[in-house]
VEXBA-89940 format. One record per residue: residue number from 1; residue in one letter; x, y, z of N, C-alpha, C, O, CB in turn. Coordinates in steps of 0.001 Angstrom, whole numbers. Atoms other than C-alpha are relative to their C-alpha. Glycine has a CB too. Layout:
<pts>
(NUM,a,(X,Y,Z),(X,Y,Z),(X,Y,Z),(X,Y,Z),(X,Y,Z))
...
</pts>
This chain:
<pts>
(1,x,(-822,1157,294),(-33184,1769,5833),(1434,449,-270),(1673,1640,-466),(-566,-783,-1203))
(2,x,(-1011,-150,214),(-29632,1298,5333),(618,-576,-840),(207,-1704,-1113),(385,-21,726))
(3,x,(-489,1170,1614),(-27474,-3,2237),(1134,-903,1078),(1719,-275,1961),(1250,1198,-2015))
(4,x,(-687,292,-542),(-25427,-2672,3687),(1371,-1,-455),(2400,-159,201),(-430,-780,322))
(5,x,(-1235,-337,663),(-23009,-2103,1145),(1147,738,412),(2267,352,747),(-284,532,-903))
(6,x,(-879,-1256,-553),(-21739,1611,1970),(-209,450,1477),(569,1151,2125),(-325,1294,-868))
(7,x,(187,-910,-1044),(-23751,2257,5062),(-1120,947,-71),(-1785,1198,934),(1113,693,142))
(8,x,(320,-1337,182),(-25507,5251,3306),(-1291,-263,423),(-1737,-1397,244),(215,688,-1387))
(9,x,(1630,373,-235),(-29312,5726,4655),(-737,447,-1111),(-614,1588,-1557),(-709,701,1319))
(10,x,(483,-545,1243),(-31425,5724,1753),(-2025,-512,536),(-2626,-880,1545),(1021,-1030,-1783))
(11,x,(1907,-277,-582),(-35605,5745,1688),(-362,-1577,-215),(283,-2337,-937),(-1388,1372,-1366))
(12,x,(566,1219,297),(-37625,2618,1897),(-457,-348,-1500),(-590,-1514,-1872),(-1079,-88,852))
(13,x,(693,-315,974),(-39001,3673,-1391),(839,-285,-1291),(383,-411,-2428),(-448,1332,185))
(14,x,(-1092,-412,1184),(-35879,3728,-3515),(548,-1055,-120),(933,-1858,730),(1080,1105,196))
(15,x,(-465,1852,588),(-34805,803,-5773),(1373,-384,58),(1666,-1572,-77),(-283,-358,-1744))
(16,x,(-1235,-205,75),(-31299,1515,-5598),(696,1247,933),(304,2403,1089),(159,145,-1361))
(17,x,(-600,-917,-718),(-28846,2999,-3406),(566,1786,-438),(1421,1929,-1312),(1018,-836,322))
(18,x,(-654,-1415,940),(-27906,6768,-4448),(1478,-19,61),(2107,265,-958),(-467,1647,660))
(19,x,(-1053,-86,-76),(-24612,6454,-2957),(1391,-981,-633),(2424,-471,-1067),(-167,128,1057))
(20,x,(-363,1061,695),(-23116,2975,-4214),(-346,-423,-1030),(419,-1072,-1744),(-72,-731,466))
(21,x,(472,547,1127),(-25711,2387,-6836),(-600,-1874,471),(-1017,-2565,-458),(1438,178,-1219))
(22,x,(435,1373,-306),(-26720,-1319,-4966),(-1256,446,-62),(-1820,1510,192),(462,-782,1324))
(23,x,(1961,278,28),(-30430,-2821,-5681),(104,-139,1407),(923,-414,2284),(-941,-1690,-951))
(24,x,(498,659,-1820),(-32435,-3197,-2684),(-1226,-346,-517),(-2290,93,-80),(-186,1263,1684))
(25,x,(914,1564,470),(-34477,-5790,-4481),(-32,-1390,1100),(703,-1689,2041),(881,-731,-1574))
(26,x,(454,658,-1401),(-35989,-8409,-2492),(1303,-818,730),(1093,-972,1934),(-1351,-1188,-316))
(27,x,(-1262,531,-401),(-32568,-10126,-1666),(257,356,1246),(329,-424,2196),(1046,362,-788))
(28,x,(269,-788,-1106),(-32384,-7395,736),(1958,27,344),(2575,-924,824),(-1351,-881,1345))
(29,x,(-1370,-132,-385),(-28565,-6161,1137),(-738,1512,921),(78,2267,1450),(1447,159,-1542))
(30,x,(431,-1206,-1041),(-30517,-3270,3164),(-718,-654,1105),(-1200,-1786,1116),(-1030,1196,-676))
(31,x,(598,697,-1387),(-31828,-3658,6657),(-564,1758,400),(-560,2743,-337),(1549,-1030,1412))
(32,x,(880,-916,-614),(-33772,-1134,9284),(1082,472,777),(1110,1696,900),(-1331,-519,747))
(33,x,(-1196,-524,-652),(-30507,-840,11326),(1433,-197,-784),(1756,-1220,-1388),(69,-686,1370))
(34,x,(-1179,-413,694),(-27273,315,9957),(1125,-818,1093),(1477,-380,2188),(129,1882,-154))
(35,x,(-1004,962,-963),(-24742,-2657,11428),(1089,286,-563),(1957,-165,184),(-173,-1640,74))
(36,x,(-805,-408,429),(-22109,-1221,9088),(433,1868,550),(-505,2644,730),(-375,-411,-1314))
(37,x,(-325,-1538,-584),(-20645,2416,10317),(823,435,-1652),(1859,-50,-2107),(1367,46,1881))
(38,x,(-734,-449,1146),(-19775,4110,7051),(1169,426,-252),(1644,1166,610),(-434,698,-392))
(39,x,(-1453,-1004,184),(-16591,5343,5814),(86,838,19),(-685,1591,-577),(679,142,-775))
(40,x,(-281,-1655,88),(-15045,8298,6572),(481,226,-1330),(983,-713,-1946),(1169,625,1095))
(41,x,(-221,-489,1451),(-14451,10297,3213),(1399,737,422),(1571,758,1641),(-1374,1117,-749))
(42,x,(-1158,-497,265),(-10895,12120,2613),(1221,-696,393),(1095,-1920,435),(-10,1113,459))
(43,x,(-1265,617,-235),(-7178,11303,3562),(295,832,1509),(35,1976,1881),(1216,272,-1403))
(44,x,(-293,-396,-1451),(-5750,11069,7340),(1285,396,-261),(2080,-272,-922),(-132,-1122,1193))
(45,x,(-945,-926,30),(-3173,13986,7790),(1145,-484,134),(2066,-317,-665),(-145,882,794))
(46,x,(-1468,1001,-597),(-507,11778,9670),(327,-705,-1766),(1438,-496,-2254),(-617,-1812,1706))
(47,x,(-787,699,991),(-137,9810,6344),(501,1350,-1239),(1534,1334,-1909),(-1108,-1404,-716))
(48,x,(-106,-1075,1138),(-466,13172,3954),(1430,767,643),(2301,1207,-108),(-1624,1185,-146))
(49,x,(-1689,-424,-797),(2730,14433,6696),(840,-704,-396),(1774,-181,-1004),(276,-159,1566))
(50,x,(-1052,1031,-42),(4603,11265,6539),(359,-181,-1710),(1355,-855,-1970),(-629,-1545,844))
(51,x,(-305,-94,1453),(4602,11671,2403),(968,1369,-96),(2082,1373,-619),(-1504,115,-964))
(52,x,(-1148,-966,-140),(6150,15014,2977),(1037,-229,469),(2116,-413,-94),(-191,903,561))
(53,x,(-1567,313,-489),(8437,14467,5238),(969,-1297,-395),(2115,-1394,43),(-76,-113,1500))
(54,x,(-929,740,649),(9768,11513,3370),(547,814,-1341),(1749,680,-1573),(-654,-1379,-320))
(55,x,(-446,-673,1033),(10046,13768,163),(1032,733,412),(2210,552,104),(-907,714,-596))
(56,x,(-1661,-896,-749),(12136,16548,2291),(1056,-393,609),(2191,68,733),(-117,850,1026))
(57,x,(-1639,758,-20),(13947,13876,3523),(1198,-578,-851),(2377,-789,-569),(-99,-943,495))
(58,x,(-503,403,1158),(14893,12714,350),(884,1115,-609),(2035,899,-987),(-1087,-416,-863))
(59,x,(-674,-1190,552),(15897,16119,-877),(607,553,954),(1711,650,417),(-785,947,-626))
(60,x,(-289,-605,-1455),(16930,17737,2582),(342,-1026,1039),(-608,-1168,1810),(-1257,784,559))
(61,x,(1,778,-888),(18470,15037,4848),(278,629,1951),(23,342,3120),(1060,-927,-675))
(62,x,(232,-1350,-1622),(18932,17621,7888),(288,-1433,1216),(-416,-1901,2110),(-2598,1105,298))
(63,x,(-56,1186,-1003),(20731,14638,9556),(-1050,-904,914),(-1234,-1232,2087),(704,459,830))
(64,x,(837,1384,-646),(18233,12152,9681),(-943,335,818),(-1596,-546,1376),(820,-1010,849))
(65,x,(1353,396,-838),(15605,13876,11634),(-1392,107,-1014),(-2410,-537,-760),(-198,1195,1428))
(66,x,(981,-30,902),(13334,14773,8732),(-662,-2126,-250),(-1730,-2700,-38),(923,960,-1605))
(67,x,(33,1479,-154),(13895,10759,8152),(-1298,-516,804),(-2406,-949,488),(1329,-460,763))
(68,x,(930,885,-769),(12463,9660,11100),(-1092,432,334),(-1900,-296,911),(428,-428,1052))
(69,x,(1722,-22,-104),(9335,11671,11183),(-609,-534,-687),(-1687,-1033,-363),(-672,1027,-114))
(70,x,(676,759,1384),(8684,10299,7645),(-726,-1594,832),(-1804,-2108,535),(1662,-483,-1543))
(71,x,(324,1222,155),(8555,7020,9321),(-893,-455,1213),(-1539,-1496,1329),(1206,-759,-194))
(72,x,(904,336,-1098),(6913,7476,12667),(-1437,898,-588),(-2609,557,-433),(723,553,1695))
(73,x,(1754,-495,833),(4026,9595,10829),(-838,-1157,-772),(-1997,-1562,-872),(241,1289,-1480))
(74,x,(387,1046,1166),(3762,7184,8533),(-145,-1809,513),(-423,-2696,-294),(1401,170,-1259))
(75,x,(522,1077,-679),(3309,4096,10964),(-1274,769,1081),(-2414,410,1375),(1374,-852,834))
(76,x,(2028,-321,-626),(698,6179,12992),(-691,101,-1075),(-1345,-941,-1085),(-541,1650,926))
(77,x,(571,-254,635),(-930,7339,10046),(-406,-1281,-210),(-1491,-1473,339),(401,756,-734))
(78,x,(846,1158,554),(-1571,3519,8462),(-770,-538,1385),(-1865,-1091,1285),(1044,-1298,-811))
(79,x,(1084,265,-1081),(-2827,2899,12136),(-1289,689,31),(-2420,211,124),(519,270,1231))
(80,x,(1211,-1175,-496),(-4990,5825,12579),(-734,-342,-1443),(-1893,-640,-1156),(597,2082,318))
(81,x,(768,-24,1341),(-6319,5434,8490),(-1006,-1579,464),(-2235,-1571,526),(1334,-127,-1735))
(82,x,(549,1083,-615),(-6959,1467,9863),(-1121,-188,273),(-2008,-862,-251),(399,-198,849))
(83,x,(880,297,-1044),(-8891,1898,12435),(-1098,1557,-534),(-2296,1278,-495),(949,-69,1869))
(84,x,(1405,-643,475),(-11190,5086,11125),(-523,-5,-1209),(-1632,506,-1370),(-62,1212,184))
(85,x,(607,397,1288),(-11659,4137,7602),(284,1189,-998),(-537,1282,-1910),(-1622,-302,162))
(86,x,(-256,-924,374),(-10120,7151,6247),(1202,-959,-1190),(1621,-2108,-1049),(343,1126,1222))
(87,x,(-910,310,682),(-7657,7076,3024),(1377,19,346),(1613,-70,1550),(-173,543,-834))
(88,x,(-1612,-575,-49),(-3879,7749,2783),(834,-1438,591),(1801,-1118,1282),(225,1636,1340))
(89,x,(-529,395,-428),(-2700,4445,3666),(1368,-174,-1214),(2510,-359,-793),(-763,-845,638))
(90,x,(-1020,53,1015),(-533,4285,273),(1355,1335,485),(2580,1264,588),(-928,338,-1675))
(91,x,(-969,-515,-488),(684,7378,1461),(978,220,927),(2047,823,831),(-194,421,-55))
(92,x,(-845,123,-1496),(1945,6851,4878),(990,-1239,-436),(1913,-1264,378),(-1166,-478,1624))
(93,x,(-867,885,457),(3937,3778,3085),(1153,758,-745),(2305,1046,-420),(-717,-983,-835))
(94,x,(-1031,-1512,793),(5481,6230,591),(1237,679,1305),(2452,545,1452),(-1548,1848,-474))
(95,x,(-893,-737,-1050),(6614,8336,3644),(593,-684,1088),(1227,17,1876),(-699,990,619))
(96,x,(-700,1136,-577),(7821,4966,5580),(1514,225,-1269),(2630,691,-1034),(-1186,-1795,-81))
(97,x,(-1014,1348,1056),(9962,3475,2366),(1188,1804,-255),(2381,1959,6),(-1377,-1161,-2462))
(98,x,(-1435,-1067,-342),(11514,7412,1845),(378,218,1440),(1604,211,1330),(-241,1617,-532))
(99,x,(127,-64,-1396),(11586,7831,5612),(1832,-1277,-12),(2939,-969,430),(-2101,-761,774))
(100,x,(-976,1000,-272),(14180,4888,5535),(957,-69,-1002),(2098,-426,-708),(-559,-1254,178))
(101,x,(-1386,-374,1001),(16171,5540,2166),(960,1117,77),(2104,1218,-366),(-399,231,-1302))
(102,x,(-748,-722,-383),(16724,8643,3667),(1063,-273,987),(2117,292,695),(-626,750,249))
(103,x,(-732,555,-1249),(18542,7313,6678),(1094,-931,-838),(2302,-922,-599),(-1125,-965,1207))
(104,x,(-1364,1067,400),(20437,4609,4540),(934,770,-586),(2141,656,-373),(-275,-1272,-1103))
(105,x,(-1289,-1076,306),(21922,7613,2564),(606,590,368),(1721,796,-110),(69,678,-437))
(106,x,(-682,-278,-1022),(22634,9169,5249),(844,-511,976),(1359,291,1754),(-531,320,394))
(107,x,(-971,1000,-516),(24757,6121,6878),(751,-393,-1378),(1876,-862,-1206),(-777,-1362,824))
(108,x,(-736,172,659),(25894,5646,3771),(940,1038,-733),(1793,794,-1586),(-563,-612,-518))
(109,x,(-1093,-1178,826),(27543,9149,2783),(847,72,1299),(1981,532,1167),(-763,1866,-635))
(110,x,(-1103,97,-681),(28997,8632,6308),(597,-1315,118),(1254,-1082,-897),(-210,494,1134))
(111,x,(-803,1327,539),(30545,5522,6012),(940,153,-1300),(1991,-470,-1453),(-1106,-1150,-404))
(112,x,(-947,-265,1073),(31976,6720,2873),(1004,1017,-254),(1918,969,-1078),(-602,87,-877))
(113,x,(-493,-1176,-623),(33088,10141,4322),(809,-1056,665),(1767,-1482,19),(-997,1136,852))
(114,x,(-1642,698,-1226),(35325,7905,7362),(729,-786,-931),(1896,-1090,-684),(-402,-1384,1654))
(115,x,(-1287,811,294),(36662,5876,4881),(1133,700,-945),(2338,465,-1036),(-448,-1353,-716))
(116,x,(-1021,-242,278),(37747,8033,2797),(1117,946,739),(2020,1551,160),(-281,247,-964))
(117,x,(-1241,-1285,-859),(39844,10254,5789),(919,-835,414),(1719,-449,1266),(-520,1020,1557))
(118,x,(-876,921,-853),(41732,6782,6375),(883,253,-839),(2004,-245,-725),(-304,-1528,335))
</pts>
């Protein structure tokens, strides 16, 4: 059987899931086929990148390209976390939102550089 909860396959025998802790009292949140595909466990890399490279962009602006990996990692990553059930989508946001403060500081120390050479 399967918990329909998590997914996890647990014994016909067993009153409770090991992995979630759900009854499988007569209600029946378990079945014979697993119609749920479980979650993947840990954090997807693309978002654990796109947190870096927004940090080194933050500290290191290396004209804006550090920037924009922050922010294209960090839009694949919440895709790729999406669609396989993996964590890190907080983080691939993180490495979006610095990803893009880096860039504004960086238009904004030039913008403030040309004006003041007028």
């Amino acid at each position: 059987m399967y918990c329909k909860e998590c997914g996890e396959q647990i014994s016909s025998s067993s009153k409770f899931c090991s992995e979630c802790g759900s009854s499988t009292s007569w209600g029946s949140s378990h079945s014979d086929s697993n119609p749920y595909s479980p979650r993947q466990a840990g954090t997807d890399s693309m978002c654990v990148g796109s947190a870096i490279a927004g940090v080194i962009a933050l500290l290191f602006p290396l004209f804006g390209v550090t920037g924009v990996i922050a922010i294209v990692c960090g839009v694949k990553g919440r895709s790729s976390a999406g669609e396989t059930g993996t964590g890190g989508r907080g983080l691939a946001t993180l490495g979006i939102v610095l990803g893009f403060l880096s860039l504004l500081r960086l238009i904004l120390g030039f913008l403030t550089l040309v004006s003041m050479t007028r």
